[in-house]
C-alpha positions in Angstrom: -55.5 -9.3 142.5 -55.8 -5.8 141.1 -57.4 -3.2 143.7 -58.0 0.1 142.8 -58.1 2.0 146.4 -54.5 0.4 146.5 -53.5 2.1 143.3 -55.2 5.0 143.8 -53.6 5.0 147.6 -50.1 4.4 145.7 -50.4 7.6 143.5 -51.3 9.7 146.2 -48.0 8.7 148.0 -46.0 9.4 145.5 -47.1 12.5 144.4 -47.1 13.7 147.6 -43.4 12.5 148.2 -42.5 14.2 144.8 -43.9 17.5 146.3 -41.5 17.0 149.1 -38.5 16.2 147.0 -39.5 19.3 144.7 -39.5 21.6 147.9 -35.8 20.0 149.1 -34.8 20.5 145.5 -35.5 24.5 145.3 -35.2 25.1 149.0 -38.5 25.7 149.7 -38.7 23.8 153.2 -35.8 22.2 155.3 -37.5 18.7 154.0 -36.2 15.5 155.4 -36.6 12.7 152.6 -35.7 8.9 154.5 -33.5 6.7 152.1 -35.9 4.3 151.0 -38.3 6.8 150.0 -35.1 8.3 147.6 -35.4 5.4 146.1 -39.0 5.2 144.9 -38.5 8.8 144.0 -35.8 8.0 141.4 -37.8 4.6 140.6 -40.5 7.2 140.0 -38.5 9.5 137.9 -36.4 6.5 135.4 -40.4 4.9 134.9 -41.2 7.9 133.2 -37.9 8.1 131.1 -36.9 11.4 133.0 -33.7 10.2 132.9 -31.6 13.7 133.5 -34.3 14.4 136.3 -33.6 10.9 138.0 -29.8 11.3 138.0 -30.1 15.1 139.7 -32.3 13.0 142.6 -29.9 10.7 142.9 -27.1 13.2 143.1 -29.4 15.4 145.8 -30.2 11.6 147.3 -26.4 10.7 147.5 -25.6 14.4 149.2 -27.9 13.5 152.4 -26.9 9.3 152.1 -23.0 9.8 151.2 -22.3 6.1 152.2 -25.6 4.6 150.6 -24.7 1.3 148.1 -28.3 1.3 147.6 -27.6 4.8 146.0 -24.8 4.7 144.4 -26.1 1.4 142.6 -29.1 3.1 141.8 -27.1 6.1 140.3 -24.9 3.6 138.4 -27.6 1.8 137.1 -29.0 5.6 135.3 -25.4 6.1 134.2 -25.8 3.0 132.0 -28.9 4.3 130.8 -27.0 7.6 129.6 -23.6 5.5 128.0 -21.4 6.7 131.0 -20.0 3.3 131.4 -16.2 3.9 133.6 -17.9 6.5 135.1 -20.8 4.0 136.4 -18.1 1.3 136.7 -16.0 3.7 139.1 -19.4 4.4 141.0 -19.9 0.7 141.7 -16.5 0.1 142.7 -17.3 2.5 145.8 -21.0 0.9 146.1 -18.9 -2.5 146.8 -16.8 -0.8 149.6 -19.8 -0.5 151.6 -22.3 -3.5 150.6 -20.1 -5.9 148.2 -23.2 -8.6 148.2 -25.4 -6.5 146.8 -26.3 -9.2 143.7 -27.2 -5.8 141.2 -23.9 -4.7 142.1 -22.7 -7.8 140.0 -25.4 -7.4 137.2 -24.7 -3.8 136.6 -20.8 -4.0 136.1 -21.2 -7.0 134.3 -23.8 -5.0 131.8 -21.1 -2.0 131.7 -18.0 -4.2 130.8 -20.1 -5.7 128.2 -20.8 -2.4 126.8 -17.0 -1.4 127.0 -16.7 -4.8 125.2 -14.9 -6.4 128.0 -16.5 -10.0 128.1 -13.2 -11.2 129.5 -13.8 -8.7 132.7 -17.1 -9.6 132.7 -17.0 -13.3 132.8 -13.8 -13.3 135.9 -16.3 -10.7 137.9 -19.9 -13.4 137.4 -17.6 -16.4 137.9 -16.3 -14.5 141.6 -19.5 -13.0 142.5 -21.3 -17.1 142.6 -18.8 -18.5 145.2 -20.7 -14.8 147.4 -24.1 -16.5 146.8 -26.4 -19.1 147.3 -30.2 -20.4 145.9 -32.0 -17.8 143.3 -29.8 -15.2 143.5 -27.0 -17.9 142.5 -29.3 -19.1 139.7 -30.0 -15.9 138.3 -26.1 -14.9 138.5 -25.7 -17.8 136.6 -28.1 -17.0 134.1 -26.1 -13.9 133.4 -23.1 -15.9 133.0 -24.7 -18.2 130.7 -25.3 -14.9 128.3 -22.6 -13.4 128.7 -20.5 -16.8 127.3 -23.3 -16.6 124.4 -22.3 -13.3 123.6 -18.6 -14.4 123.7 -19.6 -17.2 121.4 -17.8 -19.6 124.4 -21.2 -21.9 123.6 -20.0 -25.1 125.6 -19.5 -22.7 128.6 -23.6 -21.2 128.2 -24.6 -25.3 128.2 -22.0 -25.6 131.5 -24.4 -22.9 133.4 -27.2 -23.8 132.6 -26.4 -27.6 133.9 -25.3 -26.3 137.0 -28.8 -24.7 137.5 -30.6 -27.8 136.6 -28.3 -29.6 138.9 -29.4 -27.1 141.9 -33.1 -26.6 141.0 -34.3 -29.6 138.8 -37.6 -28.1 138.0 -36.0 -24.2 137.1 -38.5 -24.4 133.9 -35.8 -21.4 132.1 -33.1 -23.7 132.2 -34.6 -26.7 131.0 -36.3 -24.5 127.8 -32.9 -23.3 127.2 -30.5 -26.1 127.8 -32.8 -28.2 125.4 -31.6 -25.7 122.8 -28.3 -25.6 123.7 -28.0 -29.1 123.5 -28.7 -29.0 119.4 -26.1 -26.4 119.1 -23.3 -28.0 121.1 -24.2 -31.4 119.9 -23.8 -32.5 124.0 -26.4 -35.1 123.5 -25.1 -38.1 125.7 -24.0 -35.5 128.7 -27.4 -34.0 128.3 -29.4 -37.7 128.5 -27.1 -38.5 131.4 -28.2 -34.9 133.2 -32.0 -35.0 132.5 -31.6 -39.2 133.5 -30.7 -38.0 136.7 -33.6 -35.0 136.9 -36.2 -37.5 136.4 -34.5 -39.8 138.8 -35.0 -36.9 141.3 -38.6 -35.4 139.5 -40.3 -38.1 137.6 -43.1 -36.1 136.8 -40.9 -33.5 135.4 -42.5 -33.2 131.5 -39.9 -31.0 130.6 -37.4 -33.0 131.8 -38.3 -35.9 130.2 -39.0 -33.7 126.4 -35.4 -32.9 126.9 -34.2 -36.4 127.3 -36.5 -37.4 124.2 -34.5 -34.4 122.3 -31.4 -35.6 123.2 -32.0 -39.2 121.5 -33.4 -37.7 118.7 -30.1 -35.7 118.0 -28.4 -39.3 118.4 -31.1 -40.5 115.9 -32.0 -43.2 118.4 -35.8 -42.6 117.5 -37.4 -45.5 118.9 -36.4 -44.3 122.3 -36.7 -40.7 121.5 -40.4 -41.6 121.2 -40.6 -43.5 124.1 -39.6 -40.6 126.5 -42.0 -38.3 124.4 -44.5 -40.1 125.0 -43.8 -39.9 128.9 -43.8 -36.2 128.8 -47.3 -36.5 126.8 -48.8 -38.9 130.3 -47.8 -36.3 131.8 -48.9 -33.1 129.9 -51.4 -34.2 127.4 -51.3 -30.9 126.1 -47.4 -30.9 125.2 -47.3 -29.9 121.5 -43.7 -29.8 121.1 -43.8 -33.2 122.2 -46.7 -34.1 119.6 -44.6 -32.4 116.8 -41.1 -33.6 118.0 -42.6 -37.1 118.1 -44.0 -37.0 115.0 -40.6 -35.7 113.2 -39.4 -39.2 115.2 -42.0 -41.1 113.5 -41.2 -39.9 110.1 -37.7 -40.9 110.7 -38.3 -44.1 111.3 -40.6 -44.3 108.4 -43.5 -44.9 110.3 -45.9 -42.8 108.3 -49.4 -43.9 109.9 -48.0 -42.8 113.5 -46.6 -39.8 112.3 -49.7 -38.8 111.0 -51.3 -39.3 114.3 -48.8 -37.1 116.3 -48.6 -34.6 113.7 -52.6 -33.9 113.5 -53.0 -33.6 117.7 -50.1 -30.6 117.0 -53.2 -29.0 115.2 -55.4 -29.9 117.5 -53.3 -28.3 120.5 -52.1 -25.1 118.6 -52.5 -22.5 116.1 -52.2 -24.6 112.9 -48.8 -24.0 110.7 -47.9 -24.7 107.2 -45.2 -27.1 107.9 -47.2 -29.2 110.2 -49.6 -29.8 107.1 -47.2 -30.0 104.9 -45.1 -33.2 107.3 -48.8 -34.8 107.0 -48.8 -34.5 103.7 -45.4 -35.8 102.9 -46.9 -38.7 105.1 -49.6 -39.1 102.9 -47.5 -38.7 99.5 -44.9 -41.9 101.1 -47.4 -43.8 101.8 -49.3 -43.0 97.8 -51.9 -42.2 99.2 -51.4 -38.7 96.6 -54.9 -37.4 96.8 -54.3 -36.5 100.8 -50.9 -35.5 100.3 -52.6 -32.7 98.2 -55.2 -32.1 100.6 -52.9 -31.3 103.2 -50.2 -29.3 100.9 -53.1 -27.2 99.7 -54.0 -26.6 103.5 -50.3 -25.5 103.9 -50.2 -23.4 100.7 -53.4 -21.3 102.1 -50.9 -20.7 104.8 -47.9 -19.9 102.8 -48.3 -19.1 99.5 -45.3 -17.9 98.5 -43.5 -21.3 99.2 -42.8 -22.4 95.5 -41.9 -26.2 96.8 -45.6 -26.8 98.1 -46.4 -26.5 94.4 -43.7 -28.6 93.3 -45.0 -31.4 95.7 -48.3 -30.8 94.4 -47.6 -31.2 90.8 -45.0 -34.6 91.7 -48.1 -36.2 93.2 -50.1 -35.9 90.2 -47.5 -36.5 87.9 -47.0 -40.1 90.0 -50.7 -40.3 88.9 -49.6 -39.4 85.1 -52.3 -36.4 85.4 -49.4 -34.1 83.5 -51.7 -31.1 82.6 -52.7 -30.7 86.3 -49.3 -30.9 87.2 -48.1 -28.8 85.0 -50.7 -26.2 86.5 -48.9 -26.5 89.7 -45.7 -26.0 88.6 -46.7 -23.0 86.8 -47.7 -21.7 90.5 -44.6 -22.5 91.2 -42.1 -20.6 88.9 -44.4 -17.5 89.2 -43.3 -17.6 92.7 -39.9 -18.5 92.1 -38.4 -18.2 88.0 -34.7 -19.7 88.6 -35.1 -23.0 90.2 -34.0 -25.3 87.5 -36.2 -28.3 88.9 -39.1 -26.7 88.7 -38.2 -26.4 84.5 -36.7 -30.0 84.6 -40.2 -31.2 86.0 -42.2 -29.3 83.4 -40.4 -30.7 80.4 -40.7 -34.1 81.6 -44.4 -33.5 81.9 -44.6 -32.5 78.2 -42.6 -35.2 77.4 -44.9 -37.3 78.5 -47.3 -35.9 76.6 -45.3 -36.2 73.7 -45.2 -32.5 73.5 -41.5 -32.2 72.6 -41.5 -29.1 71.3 -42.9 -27.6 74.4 -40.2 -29.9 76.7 -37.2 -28.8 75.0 -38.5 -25.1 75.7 -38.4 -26.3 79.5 -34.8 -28.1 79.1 -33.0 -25.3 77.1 -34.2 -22.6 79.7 -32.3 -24.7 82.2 -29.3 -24.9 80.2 -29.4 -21.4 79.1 -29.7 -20.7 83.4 -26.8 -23.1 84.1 -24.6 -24.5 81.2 -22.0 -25.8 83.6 -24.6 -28.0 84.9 -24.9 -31.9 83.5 -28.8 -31.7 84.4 -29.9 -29.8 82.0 -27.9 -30.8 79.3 -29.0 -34.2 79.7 -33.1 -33.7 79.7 -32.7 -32.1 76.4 -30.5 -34.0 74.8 -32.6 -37.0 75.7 -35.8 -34.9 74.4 -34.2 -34.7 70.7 -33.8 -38.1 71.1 -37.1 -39.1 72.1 -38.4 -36.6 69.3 -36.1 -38.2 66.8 -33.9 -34.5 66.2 -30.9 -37.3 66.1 -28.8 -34.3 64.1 -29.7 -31.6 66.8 -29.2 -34.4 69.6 -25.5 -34.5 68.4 -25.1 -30.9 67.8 -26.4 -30.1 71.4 -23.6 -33.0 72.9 -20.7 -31.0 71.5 -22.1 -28.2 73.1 -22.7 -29.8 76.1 -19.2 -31.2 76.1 -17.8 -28.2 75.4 -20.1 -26.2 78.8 -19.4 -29.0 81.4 -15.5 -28.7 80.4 -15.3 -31.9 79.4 -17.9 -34.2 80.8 -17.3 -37.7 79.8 -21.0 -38.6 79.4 -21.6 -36.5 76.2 -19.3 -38.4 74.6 -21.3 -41.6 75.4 -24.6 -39.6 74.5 -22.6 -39.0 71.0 -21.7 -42.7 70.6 -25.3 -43.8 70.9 -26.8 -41.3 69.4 -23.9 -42.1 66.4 -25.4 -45.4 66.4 -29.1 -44.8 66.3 -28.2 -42.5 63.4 -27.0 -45.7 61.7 -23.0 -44.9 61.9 -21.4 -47.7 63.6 -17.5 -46.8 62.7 -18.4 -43.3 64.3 -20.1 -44.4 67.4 -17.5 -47.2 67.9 -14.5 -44.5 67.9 -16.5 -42.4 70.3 -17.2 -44.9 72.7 -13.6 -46.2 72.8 -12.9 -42.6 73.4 -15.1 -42.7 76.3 -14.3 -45.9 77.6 -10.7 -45.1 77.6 -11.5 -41.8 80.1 -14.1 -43.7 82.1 -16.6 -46.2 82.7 -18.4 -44.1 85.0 -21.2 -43.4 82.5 -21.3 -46.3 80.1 -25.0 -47.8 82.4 -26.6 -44.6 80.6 -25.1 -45.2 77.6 -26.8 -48.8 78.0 -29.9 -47.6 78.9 -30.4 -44.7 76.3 -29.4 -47.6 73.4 -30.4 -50.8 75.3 -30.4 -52.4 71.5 -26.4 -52.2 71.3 -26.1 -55.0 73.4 -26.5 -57.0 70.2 -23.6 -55.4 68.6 -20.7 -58.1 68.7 -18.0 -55.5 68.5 -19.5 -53.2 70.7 -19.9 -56.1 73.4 -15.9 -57.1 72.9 -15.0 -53.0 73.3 -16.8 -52.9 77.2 -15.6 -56.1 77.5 -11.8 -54.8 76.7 -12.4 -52.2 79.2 -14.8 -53.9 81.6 -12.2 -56.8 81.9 -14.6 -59.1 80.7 -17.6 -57.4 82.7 -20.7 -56.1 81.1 -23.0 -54.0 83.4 
């Protein structure tokens, strides 16, 4: 609780032991200054970045206390401050002559060797220095091991630590946050299940504990029982959000959309509301066609985000599931404003005016995705099927050449020529260039069925897949 008279009481003390110090440091009085009170002096001096200052009183400090560790870590510790690292490593090297338990001792040359870029030093000096201690000052040693192995990239090693914590304190809350974490990155799911199994064993009231065992499952995509610990950690904290949005991603999973939905909306309840959260509810929504929500909640996440072009492009999919192509073509225009060179959001437009039978205005939207990747079959393929659709049969063969020619030789333009050879009423043509194609591949010839269903009833076409197909037509 904060008191006043105590801080006031505080200040007084220390300016008066400054005044003290200051008449040591210029001779004014034969001042006797006690080793402790050294120490809040420098403390003093470092709080209010007087860096240079706080090294001259530990220098003075160290003149009257020659053997002091307590000195000579404090000095050290300045050092670091100032970049002198061998000069504060040789410093602590005496310090441990005189007090070698001292746990800053261990933090401070572990922070200098990591500066020098020594992780190797610094990692054989933590892993010594935890057989010297026991309880929180082991824990917190281990801690700085754990980072230090992060900063080494030796990531199995920062999940090793942090288990040994867990295993000495089961309820150290800054373990279990982190090893949660750690257990995504290393992919240590089953040792982690087995761990916080044996925490809950031991703490079965331990939320935490039991959110971590839920995370582990879900990283094994066993989602059924993923949910069932989540919901655990929510008896016990029925404020848990993470465990509310976590469960809800395990919902969605299991393509439970209705119980997602639940989870999902108490994360807005419980915290500050976020675009993705409205966004997974809306997804919801959009599986389970229920369209006009799934806008609803996109919209809320747009007013969060509005420069995520895909919340447009769900928007507009939605209506176009409804065949309301001018309002989705309003949201995809939000949506290339934001973003001009994502080829779906051009694919989706021309289909939209195809629909329409606007297919001037769709193969606008096709050749601008060609003309942005020509390597790309995508592309090609909308448009070509546009000139079809539009009955540009010449231009529909013209653009497959092309299209052959920028894929480097995709077989499917030559069964797009065949059919379109066909529809253009030249059977010898379109015969030769599906023979062609058959002879490279069958991969494509189910598009060439579908684009020209109507050849089926060509007896010489039907014996040609047949040759190839060995007797197969599909």
């Amino acid at each position: 609780m904060f008191n006043p008279h105590e801080e006031e009481e505080e200040a007084r003390d220390i300016q008066e032991l400054m005044q003290r110090y200051q008449n040591l440091k210029y001779g004014r009085a034969n001042a006797y200054i006690e080793e402790d009170d050294f120490e809040k002096i420098i403390e003093h001096l470092d709080d209010k970045d007087e860096i240079t200052e706080a090294i001259e009183a530990a220098n003075l400090a160290l003149n009257q206390y020659p053997f002091s560790a307590l000195l000579m870590i404090k000095k050290a510790d300045l050092l670091l401050a100032t970049r002198k690292y061998k000069e504060a490593l040789t410093l602590l090297d005496t310090a441990a002559l005189y007090d070698h338990k001292d746990m800053n001792l261990f933090i401070l040359k572990t922070d200098a060797y990591l500066a020098l870029d020594q992780p190797a030093e610094a990692i054989v000096l933590l892993q010594e220095a935890l057989h010297l201690f026991e309880g929180q000052e082991r824990t917190e040693l281990l801690f700085e091991l754990a980072d230090v192995y992060d900063d080494h990239e030796a990531f199995d090693k920062v999940f090793d630590c942090l288990q040994l914590v867990l295993e000495e304190d089961p309820s150290n809350e800054e373990a279990l946050y982190k090893i949660c974490f750690w257990t995504d990155f290393t992919g240590r799911n089953e040792e982690s299940i087995r761990l916080h199994q044996h925490l809950i064993d031991e703490q079965p009231y331990n939320a935490l504990a039991w959110f971590n065992l839920a995370a582990a499952y879900q990283g094994l995509k066993l989602h059924e029982k993923a949910i069932d610990a989540y919901q655990f950690a929510i008896v016990i904290d029925e404020k848990f959000d993470y465990a509310y949005r976590n469960m809800g991603d395990a919902y969605l999973r299991l393509r439970k959309y209705k119980e997602a939905i639940e989870a999902l909306e108490k994360v807005l309840e419980l915290s500050r509301p976020e675009d993705v959260i409205y966004e997974a509810i809306g997804h919801c929504y959009h599986r389970m066609k229920n369209y006009a929500q799934a806008r609803f909640h996109y919209k809320k996440a747009v007013h969060l985000n509005s420069e995520d072009s895909r919340l447009f492009q769900k928007m507009a999919i939605t209506y176009m599931l409804e065949e309301k192509w001018e309002m989705a073509i309003k949201q995809l225009e939000h949506a290339i404003r934001i973003h001009k060179h994502i080829n779906e959001y051009f694919i989706l437009m021309g289909e939209c005016y195809m629909h329409m039978d606007q297919n001037k205005e769709a193969a606008f939207y096709f050749g601008t995705v060609v003309k942005n990747k020509p390597k790309q079959i995508a592309g090609w393929e909308y448009l070509i099927k546009c000139l079809i659709s539009s009955q540009q049969l010449d231009m529909a063969l013209e653009q497959t050449e092309l299209a052959y020619i920028s894929t480097q030789g995709k077989i499917l333009f030559i069964y797009y020529r065949s059919a379109i050879l066909f529809m253009m009423k030249k059977p010898a043509d379109g015969l030769l260039q599906l023979e062609m194609a058959l002879s490279k591949s069958t991969k494509w010839l189910k598009k060439f069925m579908k684009i020209y269903p109507e050849i089926t009833q060509d007896q010489k076409v039907i014996d040609i897949i047949s040759k190839y197909k060995k007797g197969k037509i599909s």
